[in-house]
Backbone as CSV, one residue per row, in Angstrom:
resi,resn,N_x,N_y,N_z,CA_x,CA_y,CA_z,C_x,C_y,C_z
1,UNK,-1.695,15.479,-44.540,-1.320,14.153,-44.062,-2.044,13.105,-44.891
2,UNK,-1.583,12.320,-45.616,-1.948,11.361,-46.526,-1.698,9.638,-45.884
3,UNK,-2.848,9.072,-45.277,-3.185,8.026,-44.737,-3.933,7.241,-45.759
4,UNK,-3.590,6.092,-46.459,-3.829,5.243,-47.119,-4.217,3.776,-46.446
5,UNK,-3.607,3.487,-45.362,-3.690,2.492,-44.182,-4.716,2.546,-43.146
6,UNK,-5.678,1.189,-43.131,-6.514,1.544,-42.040,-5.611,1.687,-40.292
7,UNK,-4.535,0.732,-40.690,-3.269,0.963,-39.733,-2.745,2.504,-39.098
8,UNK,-2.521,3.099,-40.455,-2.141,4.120,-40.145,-2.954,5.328,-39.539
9,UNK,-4.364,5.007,-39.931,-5.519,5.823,-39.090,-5.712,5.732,-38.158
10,UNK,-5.784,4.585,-37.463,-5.982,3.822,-36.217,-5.041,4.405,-35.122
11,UNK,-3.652,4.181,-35.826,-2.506,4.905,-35.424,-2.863,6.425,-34.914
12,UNK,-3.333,7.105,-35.674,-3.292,8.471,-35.401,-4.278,9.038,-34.653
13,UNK,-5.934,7.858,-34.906,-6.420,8.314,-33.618,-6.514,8.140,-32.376
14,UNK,-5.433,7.009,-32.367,-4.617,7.110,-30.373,-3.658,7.525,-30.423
15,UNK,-3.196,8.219,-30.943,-1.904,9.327,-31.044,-2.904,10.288,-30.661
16,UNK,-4.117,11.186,-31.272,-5.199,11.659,-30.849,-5.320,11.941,-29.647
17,UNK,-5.950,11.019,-28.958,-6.666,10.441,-28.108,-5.591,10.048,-26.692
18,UNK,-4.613,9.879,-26.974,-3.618,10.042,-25.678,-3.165,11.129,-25.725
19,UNK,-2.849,11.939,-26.667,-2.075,13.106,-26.809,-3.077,14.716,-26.543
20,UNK,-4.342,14.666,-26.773,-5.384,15.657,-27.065,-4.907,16.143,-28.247
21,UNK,-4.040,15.877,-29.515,-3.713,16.722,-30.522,-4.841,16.148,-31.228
22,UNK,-5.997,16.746,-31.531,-6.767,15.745,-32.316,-6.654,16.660,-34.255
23,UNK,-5.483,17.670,-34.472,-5.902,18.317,-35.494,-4.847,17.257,-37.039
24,UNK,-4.292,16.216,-36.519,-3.664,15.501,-37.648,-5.184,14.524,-38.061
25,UNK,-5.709,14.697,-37.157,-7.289,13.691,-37.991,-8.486,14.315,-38.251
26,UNK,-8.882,15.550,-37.924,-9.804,15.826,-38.201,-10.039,16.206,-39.745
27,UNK,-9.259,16.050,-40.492,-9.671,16.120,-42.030,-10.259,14.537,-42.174
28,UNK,-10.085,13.703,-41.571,-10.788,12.971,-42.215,-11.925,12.097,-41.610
29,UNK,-12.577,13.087,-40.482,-13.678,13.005,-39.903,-14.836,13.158,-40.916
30,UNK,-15.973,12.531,-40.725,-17.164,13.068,-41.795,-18.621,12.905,-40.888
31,UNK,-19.803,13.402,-41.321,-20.752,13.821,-40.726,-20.698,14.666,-39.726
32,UNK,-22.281,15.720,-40.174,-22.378,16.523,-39.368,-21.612,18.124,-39.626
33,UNK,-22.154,18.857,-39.043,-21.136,20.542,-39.143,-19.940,20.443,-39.133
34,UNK,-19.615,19.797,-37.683,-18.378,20.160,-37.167,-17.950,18.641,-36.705
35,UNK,-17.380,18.015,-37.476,-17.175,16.959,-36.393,-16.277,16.707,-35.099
36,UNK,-15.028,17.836,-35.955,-14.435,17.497,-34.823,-14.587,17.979,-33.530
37,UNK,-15.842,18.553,-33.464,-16.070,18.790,-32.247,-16.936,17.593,-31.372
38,UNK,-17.125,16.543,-32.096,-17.418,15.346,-31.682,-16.554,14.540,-31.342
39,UNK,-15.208,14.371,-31.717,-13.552,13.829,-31.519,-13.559,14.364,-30.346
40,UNK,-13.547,15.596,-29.979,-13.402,16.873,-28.748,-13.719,15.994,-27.580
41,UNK,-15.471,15.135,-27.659,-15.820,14.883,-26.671,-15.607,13.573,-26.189
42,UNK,-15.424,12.792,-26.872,-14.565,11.420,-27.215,-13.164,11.635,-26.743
43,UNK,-12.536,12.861,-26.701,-11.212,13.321,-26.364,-11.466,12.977,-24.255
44,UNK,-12.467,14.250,-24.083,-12.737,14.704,-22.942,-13.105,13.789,-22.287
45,UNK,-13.952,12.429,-22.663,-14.218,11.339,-21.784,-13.567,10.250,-21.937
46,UNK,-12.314,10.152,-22.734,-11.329,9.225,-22.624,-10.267,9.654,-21.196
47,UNK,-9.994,11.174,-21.638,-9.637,11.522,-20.059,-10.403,11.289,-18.804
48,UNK,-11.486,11.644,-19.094,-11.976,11.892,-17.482,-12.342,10.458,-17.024
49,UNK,-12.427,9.308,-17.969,-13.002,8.049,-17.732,-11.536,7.509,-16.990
50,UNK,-10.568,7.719,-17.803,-9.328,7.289,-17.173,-8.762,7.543,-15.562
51,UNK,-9.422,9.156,-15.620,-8.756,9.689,-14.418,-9.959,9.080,-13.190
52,UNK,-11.277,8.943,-13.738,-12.125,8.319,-12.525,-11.829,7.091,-12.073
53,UNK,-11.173,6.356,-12.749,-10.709,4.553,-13.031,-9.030,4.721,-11.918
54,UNK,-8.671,5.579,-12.331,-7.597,5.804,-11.048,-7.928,6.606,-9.625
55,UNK,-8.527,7.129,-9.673,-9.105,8.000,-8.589,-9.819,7.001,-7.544
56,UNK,-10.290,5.945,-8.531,-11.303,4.874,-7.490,-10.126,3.978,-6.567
57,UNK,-8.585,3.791,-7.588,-7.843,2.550,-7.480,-7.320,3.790,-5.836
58,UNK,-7.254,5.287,-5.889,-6.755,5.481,-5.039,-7.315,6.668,-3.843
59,UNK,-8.634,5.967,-3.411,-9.599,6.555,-2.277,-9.454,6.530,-1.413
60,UNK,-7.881,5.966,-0.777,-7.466,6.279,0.276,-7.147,7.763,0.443
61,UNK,-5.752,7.993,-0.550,-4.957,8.967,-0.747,-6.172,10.354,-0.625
62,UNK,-7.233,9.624,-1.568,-7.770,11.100,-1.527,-8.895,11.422,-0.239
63,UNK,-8.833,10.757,0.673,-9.384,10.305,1.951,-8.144,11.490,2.654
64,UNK,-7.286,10.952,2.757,-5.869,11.761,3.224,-5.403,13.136,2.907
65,UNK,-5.553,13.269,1.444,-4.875,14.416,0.741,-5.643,15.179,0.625
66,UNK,-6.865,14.991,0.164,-8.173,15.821,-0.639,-8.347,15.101,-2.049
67,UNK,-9.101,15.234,-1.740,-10.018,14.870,-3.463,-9.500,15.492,-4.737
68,UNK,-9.687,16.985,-4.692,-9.325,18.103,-5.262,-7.860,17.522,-5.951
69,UNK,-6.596,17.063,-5.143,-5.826,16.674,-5.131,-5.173,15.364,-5.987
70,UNK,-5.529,14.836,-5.470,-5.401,13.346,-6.232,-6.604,13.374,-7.835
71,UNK,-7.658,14.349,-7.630,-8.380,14.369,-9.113,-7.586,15.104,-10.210
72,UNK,-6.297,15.919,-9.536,-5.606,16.937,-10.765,-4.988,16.178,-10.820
73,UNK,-4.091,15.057,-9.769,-3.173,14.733,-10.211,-3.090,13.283,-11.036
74,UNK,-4.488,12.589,-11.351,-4.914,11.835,-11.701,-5.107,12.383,-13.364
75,UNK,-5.934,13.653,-13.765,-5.737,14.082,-14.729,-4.406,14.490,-15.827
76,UNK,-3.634,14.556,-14.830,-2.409,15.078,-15.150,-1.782,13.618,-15.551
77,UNK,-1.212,12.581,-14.929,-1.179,11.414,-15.160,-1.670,10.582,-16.088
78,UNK,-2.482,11.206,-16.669,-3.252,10.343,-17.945,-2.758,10.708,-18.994
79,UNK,-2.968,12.126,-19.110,-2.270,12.951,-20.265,-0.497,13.122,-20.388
80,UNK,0.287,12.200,-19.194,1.385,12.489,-19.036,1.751,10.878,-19.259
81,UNK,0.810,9.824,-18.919,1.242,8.336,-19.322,0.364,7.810,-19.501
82,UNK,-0.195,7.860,-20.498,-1.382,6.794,-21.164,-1.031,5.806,-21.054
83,UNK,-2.210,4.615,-21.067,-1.917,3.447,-20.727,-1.107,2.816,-21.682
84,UNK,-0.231,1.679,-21.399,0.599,1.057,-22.458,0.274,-0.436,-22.649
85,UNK,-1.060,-1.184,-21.462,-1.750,-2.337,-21.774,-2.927,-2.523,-21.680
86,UNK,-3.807,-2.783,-22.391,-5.372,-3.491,-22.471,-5.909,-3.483,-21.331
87,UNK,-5.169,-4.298,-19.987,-5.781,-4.528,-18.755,-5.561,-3.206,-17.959
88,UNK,-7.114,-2.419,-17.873,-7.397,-1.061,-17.416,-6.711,-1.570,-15.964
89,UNK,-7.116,-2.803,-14.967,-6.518,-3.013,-13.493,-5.214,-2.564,-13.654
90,UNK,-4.106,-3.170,-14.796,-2.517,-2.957,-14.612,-2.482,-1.588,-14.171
91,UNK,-3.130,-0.567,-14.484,-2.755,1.243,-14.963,-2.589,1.704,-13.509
92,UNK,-1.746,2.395,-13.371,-1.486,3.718,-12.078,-0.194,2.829,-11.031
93,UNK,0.558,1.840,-11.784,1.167,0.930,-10.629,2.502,2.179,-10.556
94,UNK,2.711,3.338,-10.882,3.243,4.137,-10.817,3.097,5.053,-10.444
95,UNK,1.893,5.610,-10.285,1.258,6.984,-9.982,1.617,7.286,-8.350
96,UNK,1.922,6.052,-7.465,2.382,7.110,-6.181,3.101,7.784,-6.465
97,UNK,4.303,7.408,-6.871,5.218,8.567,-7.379,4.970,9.976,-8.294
98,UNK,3.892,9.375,-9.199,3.452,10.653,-10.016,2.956,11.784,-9.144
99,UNK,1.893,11.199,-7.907,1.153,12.108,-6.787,1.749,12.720,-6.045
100,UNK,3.138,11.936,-5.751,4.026,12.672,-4.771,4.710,14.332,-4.894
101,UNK,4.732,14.204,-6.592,5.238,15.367,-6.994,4.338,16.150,-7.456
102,UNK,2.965,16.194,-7.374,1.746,16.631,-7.944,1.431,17.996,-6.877
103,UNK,1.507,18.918,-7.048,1.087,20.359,-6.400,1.515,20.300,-4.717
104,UNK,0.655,20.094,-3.600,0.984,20.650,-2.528,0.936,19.209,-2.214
105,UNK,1.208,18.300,-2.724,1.676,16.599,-2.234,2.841,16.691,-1.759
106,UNK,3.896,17.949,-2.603,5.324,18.023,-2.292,5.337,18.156,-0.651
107,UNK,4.414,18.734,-0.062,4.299,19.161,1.200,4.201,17.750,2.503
108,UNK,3.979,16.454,1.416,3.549,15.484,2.228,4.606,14.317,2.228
109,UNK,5.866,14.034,2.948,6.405,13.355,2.500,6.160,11.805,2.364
110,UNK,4.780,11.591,3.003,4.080,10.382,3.566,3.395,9.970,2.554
111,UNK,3.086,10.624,1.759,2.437,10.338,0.852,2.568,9.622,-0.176
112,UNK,3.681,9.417,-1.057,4.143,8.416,-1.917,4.172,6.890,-1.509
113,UNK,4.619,6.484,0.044,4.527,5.594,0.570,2.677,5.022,0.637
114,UNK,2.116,5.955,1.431,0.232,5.586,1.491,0.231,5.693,0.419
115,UNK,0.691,5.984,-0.784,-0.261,5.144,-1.542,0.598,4.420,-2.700
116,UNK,1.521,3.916,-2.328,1.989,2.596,-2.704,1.588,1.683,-1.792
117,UNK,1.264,1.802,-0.720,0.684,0.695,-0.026,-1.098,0.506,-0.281
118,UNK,-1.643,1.632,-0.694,-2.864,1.390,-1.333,-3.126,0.538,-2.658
119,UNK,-2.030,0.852,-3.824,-1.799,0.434,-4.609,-1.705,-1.306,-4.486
120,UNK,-0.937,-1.455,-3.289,-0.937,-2.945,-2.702,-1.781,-3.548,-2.329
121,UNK,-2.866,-2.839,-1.773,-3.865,-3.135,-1.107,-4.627,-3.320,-2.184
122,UNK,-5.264,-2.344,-3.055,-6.317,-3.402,-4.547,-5.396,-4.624,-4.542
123,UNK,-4.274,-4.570,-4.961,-3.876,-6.019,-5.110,-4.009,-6.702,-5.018
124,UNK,-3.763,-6.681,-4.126,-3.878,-8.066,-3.431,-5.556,-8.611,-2.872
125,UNK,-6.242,-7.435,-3.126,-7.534,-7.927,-2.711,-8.410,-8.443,-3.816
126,UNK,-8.068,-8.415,-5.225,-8.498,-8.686,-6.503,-7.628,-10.196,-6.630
127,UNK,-6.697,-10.521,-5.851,-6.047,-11.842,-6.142,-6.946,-13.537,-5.498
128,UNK,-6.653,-14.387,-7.005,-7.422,-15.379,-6.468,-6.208,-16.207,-5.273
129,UNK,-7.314,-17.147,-4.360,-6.959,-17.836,-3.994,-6.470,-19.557,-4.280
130,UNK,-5.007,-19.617,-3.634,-4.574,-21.007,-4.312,-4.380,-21.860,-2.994
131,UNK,-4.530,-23.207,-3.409,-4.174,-24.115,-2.295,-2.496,-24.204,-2.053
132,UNK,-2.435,-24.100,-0.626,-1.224,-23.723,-0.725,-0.155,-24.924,0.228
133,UNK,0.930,-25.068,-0.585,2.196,-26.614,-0.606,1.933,-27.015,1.131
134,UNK,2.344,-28.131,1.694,2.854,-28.117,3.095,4.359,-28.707,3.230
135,UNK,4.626,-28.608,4.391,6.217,-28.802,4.759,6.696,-30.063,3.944
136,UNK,5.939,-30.658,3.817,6.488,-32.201,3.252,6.403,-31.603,1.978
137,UNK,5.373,-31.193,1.220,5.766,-30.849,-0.223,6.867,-30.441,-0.485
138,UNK,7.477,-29.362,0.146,8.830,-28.498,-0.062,9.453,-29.397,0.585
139,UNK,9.491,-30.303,1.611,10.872,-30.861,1.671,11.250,-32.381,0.267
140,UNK,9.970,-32.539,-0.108,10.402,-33.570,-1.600,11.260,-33.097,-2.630
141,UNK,11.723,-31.343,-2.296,12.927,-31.025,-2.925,14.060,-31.311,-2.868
142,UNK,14.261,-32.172,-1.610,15.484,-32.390,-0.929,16.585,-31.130,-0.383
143,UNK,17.475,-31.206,0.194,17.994,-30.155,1.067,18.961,-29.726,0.142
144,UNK,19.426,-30.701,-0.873,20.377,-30.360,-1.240,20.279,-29.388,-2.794
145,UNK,19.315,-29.358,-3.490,18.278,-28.476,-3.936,17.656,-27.439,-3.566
146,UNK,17.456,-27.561,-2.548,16.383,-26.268,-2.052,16.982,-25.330,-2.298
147,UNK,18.287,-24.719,-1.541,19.114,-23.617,-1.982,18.665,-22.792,-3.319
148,UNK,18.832,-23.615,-3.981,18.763,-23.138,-5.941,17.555,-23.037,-6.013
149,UNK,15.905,-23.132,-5.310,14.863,-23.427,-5.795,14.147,-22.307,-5.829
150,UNK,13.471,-21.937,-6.735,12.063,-21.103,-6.885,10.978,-21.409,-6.903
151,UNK,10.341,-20.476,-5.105,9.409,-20.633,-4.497,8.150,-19.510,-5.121
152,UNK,6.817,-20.336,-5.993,6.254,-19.037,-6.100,5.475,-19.213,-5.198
153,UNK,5.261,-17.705,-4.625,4.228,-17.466,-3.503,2.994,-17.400,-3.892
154,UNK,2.236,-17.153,-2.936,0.827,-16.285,-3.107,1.068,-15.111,-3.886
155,UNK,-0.542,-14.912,-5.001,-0.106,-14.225,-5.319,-0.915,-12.946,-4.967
156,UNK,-1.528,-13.248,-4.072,-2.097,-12.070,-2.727,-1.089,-11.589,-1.857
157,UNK,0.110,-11.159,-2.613,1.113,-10.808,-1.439,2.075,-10.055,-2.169
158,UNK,1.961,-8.452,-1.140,2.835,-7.543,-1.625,4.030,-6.947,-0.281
159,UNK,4.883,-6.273,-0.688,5.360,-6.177,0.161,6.059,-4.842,0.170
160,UNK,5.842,-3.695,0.917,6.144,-2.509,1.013,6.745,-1.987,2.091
161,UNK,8.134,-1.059,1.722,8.765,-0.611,2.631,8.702,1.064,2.807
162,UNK,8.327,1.368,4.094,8.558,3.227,4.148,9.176,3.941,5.577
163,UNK,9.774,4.740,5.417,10.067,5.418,6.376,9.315,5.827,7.698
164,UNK,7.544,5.763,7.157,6.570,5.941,8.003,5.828,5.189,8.530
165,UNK,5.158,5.317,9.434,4.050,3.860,9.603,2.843,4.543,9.272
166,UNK,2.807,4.224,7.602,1.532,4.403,7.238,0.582,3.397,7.174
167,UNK,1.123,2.089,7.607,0.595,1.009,7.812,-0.884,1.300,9.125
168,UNK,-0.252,1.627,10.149,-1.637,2.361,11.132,-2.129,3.343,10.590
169,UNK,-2.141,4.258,9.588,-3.325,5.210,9.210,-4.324,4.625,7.668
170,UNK,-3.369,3.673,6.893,-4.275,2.740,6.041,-5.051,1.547,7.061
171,UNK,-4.930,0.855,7.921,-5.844,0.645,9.016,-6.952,1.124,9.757
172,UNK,-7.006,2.360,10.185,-8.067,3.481,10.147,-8.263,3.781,9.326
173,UNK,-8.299,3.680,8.033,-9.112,4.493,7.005,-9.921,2.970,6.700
174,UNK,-9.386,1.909,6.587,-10.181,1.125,6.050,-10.902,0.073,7.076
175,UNK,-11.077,0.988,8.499,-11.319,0.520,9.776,-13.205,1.437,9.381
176,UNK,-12.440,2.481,8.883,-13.479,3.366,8.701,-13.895,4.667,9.654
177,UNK,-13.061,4.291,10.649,-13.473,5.278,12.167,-12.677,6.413,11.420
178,UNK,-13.090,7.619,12.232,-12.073,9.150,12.217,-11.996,9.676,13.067
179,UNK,-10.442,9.038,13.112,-10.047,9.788,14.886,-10.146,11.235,14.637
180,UNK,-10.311,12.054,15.912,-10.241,13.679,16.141,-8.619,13.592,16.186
181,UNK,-7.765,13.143,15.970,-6.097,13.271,15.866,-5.536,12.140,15.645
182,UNK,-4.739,12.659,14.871,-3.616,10.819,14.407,-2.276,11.726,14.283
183,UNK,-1.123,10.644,15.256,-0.017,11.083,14.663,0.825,9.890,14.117
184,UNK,1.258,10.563,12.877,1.847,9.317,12.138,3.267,9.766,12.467
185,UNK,3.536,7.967,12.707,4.921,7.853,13.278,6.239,8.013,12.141
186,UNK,7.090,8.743,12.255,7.958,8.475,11.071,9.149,7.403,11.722
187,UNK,9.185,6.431,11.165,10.076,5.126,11.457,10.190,3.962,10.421
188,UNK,11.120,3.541,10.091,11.523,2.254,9.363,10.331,1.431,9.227
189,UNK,9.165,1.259,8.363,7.895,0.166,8.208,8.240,-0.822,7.459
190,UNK,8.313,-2.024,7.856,8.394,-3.197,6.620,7.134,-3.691,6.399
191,UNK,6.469,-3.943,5.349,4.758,-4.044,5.700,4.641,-5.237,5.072
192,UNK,3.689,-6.521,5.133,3.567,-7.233,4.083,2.139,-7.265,3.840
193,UNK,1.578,-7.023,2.693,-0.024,-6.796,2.537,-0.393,-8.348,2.122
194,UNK,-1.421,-8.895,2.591,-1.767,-10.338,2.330,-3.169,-10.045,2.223
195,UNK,-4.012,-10.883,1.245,-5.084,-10.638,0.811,-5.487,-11.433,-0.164
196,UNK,-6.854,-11.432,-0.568,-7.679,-12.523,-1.524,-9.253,-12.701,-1.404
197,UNK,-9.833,-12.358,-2.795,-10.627,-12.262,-2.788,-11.507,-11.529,-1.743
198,UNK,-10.972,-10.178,-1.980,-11.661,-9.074,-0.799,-11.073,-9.274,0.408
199,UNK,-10.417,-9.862,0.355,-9.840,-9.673,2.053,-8.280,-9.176,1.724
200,UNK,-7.946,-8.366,3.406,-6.906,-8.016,3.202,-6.269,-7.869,4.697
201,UNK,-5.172,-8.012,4.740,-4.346,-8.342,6.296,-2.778,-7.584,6.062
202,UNK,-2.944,-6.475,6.872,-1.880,-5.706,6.647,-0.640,-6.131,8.118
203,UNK,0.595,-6.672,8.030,1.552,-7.107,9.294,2.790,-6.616,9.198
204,UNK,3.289,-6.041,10.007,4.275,-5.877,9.803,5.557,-6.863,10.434
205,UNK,7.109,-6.696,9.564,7.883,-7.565,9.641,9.222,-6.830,10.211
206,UNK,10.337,-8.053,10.733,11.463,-7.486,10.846,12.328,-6.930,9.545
207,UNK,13.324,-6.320,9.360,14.040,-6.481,7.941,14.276,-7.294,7.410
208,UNK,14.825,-8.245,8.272,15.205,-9.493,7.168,14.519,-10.352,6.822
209,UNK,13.161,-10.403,7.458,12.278,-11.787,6.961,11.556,-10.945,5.845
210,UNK,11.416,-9.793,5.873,10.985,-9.177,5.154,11.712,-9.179,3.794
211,UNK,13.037,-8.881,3.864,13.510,-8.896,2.739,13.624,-10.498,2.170
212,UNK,13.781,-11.366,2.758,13.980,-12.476,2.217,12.617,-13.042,1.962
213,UNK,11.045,-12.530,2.551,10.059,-12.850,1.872,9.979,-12.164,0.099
214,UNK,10.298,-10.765,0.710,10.279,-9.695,-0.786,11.247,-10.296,-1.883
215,UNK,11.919,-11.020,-1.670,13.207,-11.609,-2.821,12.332,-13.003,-3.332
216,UNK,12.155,-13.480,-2.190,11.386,-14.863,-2.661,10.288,-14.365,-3.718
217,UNK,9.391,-13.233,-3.342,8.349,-13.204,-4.018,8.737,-12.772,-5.633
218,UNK,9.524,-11.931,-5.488,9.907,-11.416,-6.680,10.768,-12.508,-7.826
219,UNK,11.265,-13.801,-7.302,11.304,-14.711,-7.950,12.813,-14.985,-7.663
220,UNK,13.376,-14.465,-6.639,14.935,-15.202,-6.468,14.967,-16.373,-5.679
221,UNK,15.754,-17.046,-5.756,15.865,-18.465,-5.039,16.322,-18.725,-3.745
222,UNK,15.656,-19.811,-3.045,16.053,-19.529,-1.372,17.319,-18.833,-1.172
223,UNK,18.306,-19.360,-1.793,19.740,-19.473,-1.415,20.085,-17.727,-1.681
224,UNK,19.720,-17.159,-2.602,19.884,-15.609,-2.881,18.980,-14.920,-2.040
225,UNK,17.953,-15.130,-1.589,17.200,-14.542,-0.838,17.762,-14.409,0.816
226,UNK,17.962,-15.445,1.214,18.807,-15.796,2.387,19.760,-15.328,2.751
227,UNK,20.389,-15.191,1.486,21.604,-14.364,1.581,21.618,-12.681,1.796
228,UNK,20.455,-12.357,1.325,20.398,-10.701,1.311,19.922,-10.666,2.935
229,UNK,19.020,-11.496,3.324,18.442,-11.494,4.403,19.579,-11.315,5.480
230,UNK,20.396,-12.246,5.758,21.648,-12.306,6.435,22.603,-11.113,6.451
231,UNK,22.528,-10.861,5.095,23.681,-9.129,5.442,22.637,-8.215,6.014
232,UNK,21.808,-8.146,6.270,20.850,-7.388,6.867,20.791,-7.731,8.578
233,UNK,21.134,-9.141,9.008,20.826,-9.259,10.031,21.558,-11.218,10.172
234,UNK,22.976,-11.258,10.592,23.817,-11.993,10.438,22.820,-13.341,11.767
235,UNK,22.039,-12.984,12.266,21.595,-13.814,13.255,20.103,-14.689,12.749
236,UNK,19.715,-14.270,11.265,18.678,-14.602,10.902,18.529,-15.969,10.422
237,UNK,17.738,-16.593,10.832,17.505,-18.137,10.508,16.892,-18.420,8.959
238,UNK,17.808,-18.870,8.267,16.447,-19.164,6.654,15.652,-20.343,7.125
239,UNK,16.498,-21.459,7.849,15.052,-22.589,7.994,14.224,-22.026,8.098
240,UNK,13.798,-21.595,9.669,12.766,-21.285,10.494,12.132,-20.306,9.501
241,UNK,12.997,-19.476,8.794,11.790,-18.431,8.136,11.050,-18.640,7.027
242,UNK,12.028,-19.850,6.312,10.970,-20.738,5.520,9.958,-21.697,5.678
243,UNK,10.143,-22.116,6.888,9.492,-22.993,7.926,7.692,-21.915,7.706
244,UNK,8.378,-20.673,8.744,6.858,-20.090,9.004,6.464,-19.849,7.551
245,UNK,7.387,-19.403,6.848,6.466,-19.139,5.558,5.354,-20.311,5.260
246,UNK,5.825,-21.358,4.984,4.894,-22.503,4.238,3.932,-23.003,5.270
247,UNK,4.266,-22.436,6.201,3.285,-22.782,7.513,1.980,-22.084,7.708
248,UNK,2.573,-20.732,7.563,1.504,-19.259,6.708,0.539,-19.499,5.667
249,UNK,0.959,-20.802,4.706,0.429,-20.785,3.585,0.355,-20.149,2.544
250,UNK,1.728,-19.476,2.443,2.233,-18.676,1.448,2.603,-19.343,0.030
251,UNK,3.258,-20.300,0.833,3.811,-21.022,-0.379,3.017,-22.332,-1.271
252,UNK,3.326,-21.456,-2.630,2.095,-22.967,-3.723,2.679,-23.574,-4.495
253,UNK,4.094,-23.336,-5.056,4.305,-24.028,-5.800,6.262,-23.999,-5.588
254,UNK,6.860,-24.964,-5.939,8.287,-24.866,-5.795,8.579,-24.928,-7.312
255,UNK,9.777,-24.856,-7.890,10.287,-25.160,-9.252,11.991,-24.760,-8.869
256,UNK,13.017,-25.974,-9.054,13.933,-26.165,-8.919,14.607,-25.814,-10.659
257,UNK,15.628,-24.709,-10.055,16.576,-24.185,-10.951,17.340,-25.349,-11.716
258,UNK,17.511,-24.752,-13.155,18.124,-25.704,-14.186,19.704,-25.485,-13.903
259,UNK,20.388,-24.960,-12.943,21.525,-25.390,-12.329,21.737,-26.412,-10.885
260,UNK,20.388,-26.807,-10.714,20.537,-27.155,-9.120,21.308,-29.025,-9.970
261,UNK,22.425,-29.662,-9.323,22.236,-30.904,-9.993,22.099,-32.201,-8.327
């Protein structure tokens, strides 16, 4: 292999280094006997540093699952999706799913959900706090605008849906108590995680305010949000639910669409 480029070296030792193939570089390792048995260990604690950095993001799961558990499947995950940005926080916003299918997780169907809602939970607890609009701010949009407008929320606010209410057993775990029995309910959860600067407030919602908070947040405009909300539940009010929103203090900033005229 003929590397002329400091580019192209660089290249190959995180090709290396995500991959464990470390034998396209070790010719041009120097010092010492063996070096590449120094690459080896540079190999071994790029993994294990990675997999401890996710393992921390998810101490619920392994509160729940076992340790044992979430540490293979954390290993496995590294070597299966190395990171693809700088900011070590972004990494694992995928891995419930990776865990779900990870050895005797298959056994847990609860599990992908706890810990996407864990996943929510750093979230939102690493998020700063903003001063947030009041009713008169959002109504200087006028009514006839609002429809078209994009509301950004807090950005301490996630919003997760599961079949289970894992919402009461992430509550006890981060209550800290251990009940002698828990039964987790399997039922429709709409959850919204709210949080900032270490704090965190887990509530649950109906479907549709839920979905029309989850649309808002994700960046669709009252009028589309409202709308999903409504086929969900033809009796649902958007005032009032925009009302409590900004009342909540959810809402910080408005920005009216370049079609609204």
């Amino acid at each position: 292999m003929h590397m002329h480029l400091l580019a192209d070296l660089q290249s190959a030792f995180a090709h290396a280094m995500t991959t464990g193939k470390a034998g396209p570089v070790v010719e041009h390792l120097v010092g010492g006997a063996d070096p590449g048995k120094r690459l080896n260990i540079h190999l071994r604690h790029y993994e294990a540093s990675l997999a401890t950095a996710l393992c921390e993001k998810f101490e619920a799961c392994a509160w729940l699952a076992g340790a044992d558990l979430v540490n293979a499947a954390a290993r496995a995950y590294v070597r299966a999706q190395p990171p693809r940005q700088p900011c070590i926080a972004e990494y694992g916003g995928d891995f419930p799913e990776f865990l779900a299918q990870h050895g005797r997780a298959r056994t847990m169907p609860y599990l992908e959900s706890f810990a996407m809602l864990e996943w929510a939970v750093g979230r939102v607890s690493i998020a700063i706090d903003y001063s947030p609009l009041s009713w008169s701010d959002v109504g200087r949009i006028g009514s006839e605008h609002l429809v078209d407008s994009v509301l950004a929320l807090h950005p301490g606010l996630r919003y997760v849906r599961s079949t289970w209410g894992v919402d009461q057993l992430m509550t006890t775990y981060l209550s800290g108590t251990q009940p002698e029995r828990f039964v987790l309910p399997e039922s429709d959860t709409f959850i919204e995680v709210r949080g900032a600067r270490g704090t965190v407030h887990l509530a649950r919602l109906d479907g549709a305010t839920f979905t029309f908070r989850r649309d808002l947040a994700a960046g669709r405009s009252v009028g589309d949000a409202a709308e999903s909300a409504l086929e969900l539940n033809s009796t649902f009010n958007p005032g009032e639910a925009l009302g409590l929103l900004v009342h909540a203090g959810l809402v910080i900033a408005t920005t009216a669409q370049a079609n609204a005229s």
